[in-house]
NUKOL-395625 format. One record per residue (C-alpha): x, y negated, z negated; chain; residue in three letters. Coordinates in Angstrom, 1 decimal. Example, Ala and Ser with C-alpha at 12.3 -4.5 7.8 and 13.67 -1.06 7.14 Angstrom:
2
R   east  north     up kette rest
R   12.3    4.5   -7.8     A  ALA
R   13.7    1.1   -7.1     A  SER
END
This chain:
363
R   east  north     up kette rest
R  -19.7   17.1  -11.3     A  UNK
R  -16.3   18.5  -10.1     A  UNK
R  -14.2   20.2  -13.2     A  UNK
R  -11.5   21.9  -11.5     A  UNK
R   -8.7   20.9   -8.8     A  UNK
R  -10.0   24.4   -6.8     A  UNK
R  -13.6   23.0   -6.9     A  UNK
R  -12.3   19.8   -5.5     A  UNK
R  -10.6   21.7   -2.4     A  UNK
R  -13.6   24.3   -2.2     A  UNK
R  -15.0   25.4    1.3     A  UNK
R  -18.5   25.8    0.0     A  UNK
R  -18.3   22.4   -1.8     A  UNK
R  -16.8   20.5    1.4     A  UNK
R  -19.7   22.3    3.5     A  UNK
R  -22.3   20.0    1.1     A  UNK
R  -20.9   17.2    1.8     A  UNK
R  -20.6   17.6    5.7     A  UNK
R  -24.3   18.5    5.5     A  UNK
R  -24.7   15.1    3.9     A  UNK
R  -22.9   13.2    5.6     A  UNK
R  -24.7   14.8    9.1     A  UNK
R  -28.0   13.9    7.5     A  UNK
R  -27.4   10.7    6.7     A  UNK
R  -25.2    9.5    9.8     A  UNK
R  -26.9    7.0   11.7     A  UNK
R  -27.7    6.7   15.4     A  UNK
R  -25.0    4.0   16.1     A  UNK
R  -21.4    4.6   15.6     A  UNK
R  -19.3    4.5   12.8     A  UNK
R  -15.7    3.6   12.1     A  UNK
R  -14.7    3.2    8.4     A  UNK
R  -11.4    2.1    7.3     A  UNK
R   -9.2    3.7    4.1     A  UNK
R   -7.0    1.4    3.0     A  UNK
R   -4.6    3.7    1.4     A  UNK
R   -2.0    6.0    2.0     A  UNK
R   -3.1    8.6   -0.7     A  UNK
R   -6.4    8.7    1.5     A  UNK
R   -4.7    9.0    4.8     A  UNK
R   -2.6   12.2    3.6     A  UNK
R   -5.6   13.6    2.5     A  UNK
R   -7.4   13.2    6.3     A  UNK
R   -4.4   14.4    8.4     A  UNK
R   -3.4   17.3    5.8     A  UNK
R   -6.8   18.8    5.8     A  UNK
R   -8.0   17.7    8.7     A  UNK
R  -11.1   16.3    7.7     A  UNK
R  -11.3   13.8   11.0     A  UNK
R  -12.5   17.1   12.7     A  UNK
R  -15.1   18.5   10.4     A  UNK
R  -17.2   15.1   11.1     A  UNK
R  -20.1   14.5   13.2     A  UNK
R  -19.3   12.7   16.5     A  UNK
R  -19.3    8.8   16.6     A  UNK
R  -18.1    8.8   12.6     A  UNK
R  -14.2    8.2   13.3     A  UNK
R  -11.7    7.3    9.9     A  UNK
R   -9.5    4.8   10.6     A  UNK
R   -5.9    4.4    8.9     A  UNK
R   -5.3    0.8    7.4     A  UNK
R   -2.6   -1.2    5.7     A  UNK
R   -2.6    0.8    2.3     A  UNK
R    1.2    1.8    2.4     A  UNK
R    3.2   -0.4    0.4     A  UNK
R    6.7    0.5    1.8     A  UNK
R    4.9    0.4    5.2     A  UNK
R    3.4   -3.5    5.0     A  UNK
R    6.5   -5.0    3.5     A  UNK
R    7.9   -7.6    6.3     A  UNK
R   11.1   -7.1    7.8     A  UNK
R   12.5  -10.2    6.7     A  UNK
R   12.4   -8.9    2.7     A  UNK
R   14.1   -5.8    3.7     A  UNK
R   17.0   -8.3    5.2     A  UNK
R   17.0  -10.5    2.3     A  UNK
R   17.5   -7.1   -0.1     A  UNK
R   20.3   -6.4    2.1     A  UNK
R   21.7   -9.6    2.1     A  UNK
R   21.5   -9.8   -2.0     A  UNK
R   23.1   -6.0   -2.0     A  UNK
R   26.2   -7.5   -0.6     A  UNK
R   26.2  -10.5   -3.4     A  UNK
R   29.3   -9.5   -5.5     A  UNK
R   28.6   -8.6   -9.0     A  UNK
R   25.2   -7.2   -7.8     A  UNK
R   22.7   -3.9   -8.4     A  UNK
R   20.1   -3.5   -6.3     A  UNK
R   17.6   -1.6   -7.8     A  UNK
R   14.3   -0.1   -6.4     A  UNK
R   11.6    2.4   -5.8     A  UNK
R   13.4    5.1   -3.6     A  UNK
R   11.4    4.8   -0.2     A  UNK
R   13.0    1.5    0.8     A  UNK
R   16.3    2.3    0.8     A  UNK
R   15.4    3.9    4.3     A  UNK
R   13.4    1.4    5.9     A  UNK
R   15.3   -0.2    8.8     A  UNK
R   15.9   -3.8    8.5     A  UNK
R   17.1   -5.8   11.5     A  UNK
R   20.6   -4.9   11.5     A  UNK
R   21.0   -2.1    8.3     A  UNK
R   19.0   -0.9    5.9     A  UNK
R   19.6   -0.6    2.1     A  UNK
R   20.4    3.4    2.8     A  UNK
R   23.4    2.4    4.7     A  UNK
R   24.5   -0.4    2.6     A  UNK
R   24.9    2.0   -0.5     A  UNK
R   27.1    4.2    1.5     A  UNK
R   29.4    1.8    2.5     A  UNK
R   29.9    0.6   -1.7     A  UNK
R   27.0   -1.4   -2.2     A  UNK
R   25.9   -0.8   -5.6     A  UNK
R   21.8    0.0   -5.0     A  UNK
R   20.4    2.3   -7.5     A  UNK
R   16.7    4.4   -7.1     A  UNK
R   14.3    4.1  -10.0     A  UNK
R   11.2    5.2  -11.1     A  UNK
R   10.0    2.6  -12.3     A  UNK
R   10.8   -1.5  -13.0     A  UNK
R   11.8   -0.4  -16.8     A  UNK
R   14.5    1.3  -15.6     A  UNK
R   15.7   -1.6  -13.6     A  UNK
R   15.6   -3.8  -17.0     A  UNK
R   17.7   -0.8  -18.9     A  UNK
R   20.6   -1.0  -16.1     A  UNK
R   20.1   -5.1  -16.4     A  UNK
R   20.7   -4.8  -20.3     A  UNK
R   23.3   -2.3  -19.8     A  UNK
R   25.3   -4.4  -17.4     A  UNK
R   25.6   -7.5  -19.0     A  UNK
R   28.5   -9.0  -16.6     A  UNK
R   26.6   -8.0  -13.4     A  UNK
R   23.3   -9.4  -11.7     A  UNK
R   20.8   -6.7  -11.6     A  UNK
R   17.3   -7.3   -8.9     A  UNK
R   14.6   -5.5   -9.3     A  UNK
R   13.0   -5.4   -5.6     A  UNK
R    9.3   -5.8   -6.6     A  UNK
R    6.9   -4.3   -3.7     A  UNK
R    3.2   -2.3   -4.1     A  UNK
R   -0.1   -3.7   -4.7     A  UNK
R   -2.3   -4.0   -7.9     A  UNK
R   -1.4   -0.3   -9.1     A  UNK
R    2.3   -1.5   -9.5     A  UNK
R    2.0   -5.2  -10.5     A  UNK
R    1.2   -4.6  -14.2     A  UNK
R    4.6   -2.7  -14.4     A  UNK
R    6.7   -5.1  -12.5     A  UNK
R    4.8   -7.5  -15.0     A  UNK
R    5.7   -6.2  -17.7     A  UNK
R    9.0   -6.0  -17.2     A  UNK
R    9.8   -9.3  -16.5     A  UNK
R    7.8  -10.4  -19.9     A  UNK
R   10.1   -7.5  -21.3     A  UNK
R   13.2   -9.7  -19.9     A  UNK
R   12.2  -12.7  -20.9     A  UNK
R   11.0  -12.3  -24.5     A  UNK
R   14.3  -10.2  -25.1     A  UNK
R   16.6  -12.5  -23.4     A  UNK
R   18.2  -10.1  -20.3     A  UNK
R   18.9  -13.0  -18.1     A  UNK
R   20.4  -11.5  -15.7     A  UNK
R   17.6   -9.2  -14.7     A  UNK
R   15.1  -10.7  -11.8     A  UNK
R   12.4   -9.4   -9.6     A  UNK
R   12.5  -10.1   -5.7     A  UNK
R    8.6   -9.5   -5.2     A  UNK
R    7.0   -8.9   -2.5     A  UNK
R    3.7   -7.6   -4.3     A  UNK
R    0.8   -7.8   -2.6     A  UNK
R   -3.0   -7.8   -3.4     A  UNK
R   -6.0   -5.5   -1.4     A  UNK
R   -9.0   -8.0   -0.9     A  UNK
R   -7.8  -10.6    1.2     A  UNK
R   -5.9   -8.1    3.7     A  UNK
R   -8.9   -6.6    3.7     A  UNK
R  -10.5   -9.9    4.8     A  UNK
R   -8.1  -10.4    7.2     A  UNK
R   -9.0   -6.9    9.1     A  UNK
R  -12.4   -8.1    9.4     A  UNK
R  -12.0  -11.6   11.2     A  UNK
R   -8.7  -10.5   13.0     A  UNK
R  -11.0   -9.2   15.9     A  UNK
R   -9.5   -6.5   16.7     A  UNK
R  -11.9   -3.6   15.2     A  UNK
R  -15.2   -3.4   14.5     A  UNK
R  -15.2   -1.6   11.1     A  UNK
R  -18.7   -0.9    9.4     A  UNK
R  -17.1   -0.1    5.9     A  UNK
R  -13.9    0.7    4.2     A  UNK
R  -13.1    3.8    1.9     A  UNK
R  -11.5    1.6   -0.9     A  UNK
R   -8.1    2.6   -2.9     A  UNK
R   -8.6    5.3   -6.1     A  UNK
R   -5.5    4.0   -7.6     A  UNK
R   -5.8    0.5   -6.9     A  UNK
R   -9.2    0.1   -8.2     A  UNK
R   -8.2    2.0  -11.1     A  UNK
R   -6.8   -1.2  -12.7     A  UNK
R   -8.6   -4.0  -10.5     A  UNK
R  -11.9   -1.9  -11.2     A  UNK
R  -14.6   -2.0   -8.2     A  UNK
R  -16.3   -6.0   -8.7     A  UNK
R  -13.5   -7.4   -6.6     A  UNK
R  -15.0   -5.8   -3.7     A  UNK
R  -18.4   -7.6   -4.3     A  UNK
R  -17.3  -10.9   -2.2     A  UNK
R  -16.4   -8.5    1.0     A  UNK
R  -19.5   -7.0    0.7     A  UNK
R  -21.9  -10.2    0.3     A  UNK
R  -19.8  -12.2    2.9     A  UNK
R  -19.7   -9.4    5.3     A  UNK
R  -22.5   -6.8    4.9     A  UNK
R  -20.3   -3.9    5.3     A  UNK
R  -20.2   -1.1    2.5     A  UNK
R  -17.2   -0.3    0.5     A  UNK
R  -17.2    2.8   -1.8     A  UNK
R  -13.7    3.8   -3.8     A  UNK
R  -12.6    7.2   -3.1     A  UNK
R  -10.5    9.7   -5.1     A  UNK
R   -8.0   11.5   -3.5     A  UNK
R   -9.1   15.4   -2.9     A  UNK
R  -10.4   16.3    0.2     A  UNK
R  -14.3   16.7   -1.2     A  UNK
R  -13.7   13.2   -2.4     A  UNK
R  -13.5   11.7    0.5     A  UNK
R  -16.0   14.0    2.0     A  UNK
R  -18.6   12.9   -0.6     A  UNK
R  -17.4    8.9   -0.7     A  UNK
R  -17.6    9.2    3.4     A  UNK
R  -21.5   10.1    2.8     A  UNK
R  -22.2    7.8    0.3     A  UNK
R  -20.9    4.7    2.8     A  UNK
R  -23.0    6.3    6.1     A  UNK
R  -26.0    6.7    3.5     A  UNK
R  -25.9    2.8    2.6     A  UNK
R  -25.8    2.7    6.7     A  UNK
R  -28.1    4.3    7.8     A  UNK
R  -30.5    2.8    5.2     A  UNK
R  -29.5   -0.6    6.2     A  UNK
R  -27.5   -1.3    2.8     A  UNK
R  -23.9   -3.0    1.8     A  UNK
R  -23.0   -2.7   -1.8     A  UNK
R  -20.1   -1.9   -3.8     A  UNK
R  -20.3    2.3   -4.5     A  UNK
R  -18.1    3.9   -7.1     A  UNK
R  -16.9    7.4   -5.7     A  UNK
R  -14.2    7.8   -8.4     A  UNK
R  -15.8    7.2  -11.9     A  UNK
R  -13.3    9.6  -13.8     A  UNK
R  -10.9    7.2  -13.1     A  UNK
R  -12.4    3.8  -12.1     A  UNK
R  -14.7    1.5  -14.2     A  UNK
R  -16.4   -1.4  -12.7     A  UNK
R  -14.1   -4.5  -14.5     A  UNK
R  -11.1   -2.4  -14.6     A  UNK
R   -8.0   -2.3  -16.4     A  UNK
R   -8.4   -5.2  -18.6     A  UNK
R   -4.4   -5.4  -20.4     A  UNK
R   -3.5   -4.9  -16.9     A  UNK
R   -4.9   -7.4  -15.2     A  UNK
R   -4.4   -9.5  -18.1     A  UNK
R   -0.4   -9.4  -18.0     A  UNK
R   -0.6  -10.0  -13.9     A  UNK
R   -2.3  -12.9  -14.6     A  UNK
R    0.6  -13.9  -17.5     A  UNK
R    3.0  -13.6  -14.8     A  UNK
R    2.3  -13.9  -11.3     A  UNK
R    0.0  -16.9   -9.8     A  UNK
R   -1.7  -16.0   -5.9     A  UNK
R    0.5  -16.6   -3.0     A  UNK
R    0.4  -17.0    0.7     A  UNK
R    2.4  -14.4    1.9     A  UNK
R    3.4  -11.8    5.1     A  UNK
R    2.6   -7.9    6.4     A  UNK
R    4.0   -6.7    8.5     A  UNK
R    1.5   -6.4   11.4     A  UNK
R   -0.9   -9.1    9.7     A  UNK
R    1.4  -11.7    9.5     A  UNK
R    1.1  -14.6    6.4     A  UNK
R   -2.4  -13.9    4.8     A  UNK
R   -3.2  -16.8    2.5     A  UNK
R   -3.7  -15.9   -1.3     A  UNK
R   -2.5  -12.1   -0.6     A  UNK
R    0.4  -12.1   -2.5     A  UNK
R    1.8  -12.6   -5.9     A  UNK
R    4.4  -14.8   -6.8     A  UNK
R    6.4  -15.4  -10.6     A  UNK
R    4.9  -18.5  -11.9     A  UNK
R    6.9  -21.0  -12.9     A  UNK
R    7.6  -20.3  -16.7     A  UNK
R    9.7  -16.7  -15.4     A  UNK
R   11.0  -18.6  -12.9     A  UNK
R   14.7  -17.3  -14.5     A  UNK
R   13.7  -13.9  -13.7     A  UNK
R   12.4  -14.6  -10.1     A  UNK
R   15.1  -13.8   -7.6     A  UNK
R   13.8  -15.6   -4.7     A  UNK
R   14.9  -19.0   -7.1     A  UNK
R   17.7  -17.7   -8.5     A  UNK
R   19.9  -16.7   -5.5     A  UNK
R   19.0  -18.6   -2.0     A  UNK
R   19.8  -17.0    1.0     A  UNK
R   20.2  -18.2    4.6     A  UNK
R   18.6  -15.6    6.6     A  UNK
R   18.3  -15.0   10.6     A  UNK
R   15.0  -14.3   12.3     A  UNK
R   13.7  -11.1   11.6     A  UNK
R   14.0   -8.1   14.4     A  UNK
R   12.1   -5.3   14.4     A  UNK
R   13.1   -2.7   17.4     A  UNK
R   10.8   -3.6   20.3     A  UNK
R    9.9    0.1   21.2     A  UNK
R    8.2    0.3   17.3     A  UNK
R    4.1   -0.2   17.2     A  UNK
R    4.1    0.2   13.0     A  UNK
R    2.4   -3.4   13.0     A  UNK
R   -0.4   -2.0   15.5     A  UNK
R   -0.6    1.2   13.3     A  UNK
R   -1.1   -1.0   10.1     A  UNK
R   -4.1   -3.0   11.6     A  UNK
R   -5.2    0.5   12.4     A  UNK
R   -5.8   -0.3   16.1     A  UNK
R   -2.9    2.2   17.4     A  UNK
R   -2.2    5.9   16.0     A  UNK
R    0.8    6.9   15.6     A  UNK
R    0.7    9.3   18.4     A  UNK
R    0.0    6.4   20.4     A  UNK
R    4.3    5.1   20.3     A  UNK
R    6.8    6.3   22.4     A  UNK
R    9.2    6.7   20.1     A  UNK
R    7.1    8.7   18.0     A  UNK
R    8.6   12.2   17.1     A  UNK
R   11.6   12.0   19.4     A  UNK
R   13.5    8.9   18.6     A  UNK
R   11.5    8.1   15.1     A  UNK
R   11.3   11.2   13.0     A  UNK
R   11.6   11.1    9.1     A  UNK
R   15.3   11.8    9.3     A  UNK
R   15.5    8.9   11.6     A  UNK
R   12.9    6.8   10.9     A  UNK
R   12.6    3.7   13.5     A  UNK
R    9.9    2.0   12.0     A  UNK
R    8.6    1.6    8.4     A  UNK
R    5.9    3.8    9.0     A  UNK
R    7.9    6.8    9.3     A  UNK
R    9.7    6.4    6.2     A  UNK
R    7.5    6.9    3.1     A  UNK
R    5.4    9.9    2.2     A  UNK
R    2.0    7.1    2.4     A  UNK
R    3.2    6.1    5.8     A  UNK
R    1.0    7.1    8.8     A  UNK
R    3.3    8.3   11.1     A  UNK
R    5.5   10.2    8.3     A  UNK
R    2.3   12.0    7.8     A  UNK
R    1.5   12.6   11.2     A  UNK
R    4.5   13.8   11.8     A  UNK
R    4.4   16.3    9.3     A  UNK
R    0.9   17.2    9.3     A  UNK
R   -1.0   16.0   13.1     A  UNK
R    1.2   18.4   14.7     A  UNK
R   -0.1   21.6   12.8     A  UNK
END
């Protein structure tokens, strides 16, 4: 057992995993997914890809949440910026992510009044601060963030800030995850499964993936022996003809996770159909304010007439979410799309693939 963060970056330490994982990689080959940025920083920035035995490749997947949010929620945010009487408030990565005409970045610096926060607490202080002004939340992430975004629309409601509201765009892991498998597009024998996410779904809602589709899926911290060691405990179950749930991360994950968590997602949200960008509308991958918040659920509360989405047609971010393109793969990559100018959604956050490429791949 690992004590110290030097232990968890230690040559000597990586050196018995790679021995595992050389050991126990079997005579087919082997292409495992990670569906999270975290995990993908950790690959490129240390390189692990190359300390593998051949015919084991890591594959990037839809774990960003800035990344998989569709273009058509980044116009809506833009349209509701320009509401009078309006603050846009929201994580700080989507302010640069390029909608089909703007992008939230530029709105702010021609008066639009978006502000960055840290978390959706914040939001609801500016909300009860403003009284005379419309404050949205923009709601985007996956599990780790829902209980937050929760909570603070429960906060809303049971203190009576009505004009605070959440424009969500939250999303959930397993059916995405689902999706990757039947799309037809890879042939993936087991996914490295989200630390943080897990943290507060816990590992059983992987179960159902494996039973319905025999592959392995083993949560993963985030150092680099981490994902040496969870990357041997998935071609172990492999090569000995297994698929079961393996828990990589126990100082941080337990198998029925976060219970209050889970418990004040369910209070709030109901399952939704609902897009990625590069997926396209997975059913029952979303979550959605139930009916009872409905006050504090900005899609209700302020309609908007929209055009059709457009992304630029030189961008491959969808392809690069389904983990069937790298980055390195686009032809805008690095010259046109860099992080100061950032084409595609990808390129924006710190979790995106090509951001990381970009400032990692190259070295």
């Amino acid at each position: 057992m690992l004590k110290y963060l030097d232990e968890f970056r230690s040559d000597k330490v990586a050196a018995y995993y790679i021995k595992q994982i050389n050991e126990h990689m079997p005579s087919f080959p082997v292409a495992l997914m990670e569906i999270c940025g975290g995990h993908t920083l950790t690959i490129v920035k240390y390189g692990l890809q190359a300390l593998l035995p051949e015919g084991l490749r890591l594959i990037s997947g839809p774990g960003c949440p800035v990344c998989v949010t569709p273009q058509g929620y980044i116009d809506a945010a833009i349209e509701l910026s320009r509401q009078p009487d309006m603050i846009i408030t929201s994580f700080g990565d989507m302010l640069r992510v390029p909608g089909s005409t703007s992008s939230l970045y530029k709105e702010k610096a021609t008066g639009a009044d978006i502000r960055v926060c840290l978390s959706s607490l914040d939001a609801l202080e500016i909300a009860a601060a403003n009284p005379r002004k419309q404050v949205v939340f923009l709601g985007i992430g996956f599990e780790t963030t829902a209980p937050t975004v929760a909570y603070a629309v429960k906060a809303a409601a049971r203190d009576g800030v009505k004009n605070f509201s959440v424009l969500s765009a939250l999303k959930t892991i397993p059916n995405a995850m689902q999706a990757l498998l039947t799309g037809g597009e890879l042939n993936l024998q087991g996914f490295i499964c989200p630390g943080h996410v897990s943290a507060i779904t816990g590992t059983d809602m992987y179960e159902k993936i494996v039973q319905d589709f025999k592959v392995p899926c083993v949560v993963s911290g985030f150092e680099p022996t981490d994902m040496l060691e969870a990357v041997g405990m998935t071609v172990a179950q492999l090569k000995d003809g297994r698929a079961e749930v393996d828990n990589q991360y126990k100082r941080s994950v337990k198998g029925p996770g976060n219970r209050h968590a889970l418990e004040v997602i369910d209070e709030i949200f109901m399952s939704a159909d609902t897009e990625w960008r590069g997926l396209g509308v997975i059913p029952g991958s979303g979550l959605s304010i139930r009916e009872a918040f409905a006050a504090h659920d900005a899609a209700r509360k302020f309609p908007l007439t929209l055009q059709p989405a457009r992304e630029h047609p030189g961008c491959i971010c969808g392809a690069v979410m389904r983990g069937v393109k790298l980055p390195t793969d686009c032809g805008l990559f690095g010259t046109v799309c860099t992080p100061y100018n950032p084409v595609g959604a990808c390129m924006v956050s710190a979790e995106g693939s090509c951001g990381i490429y970009y400032k990692y791949a190259k070295k």
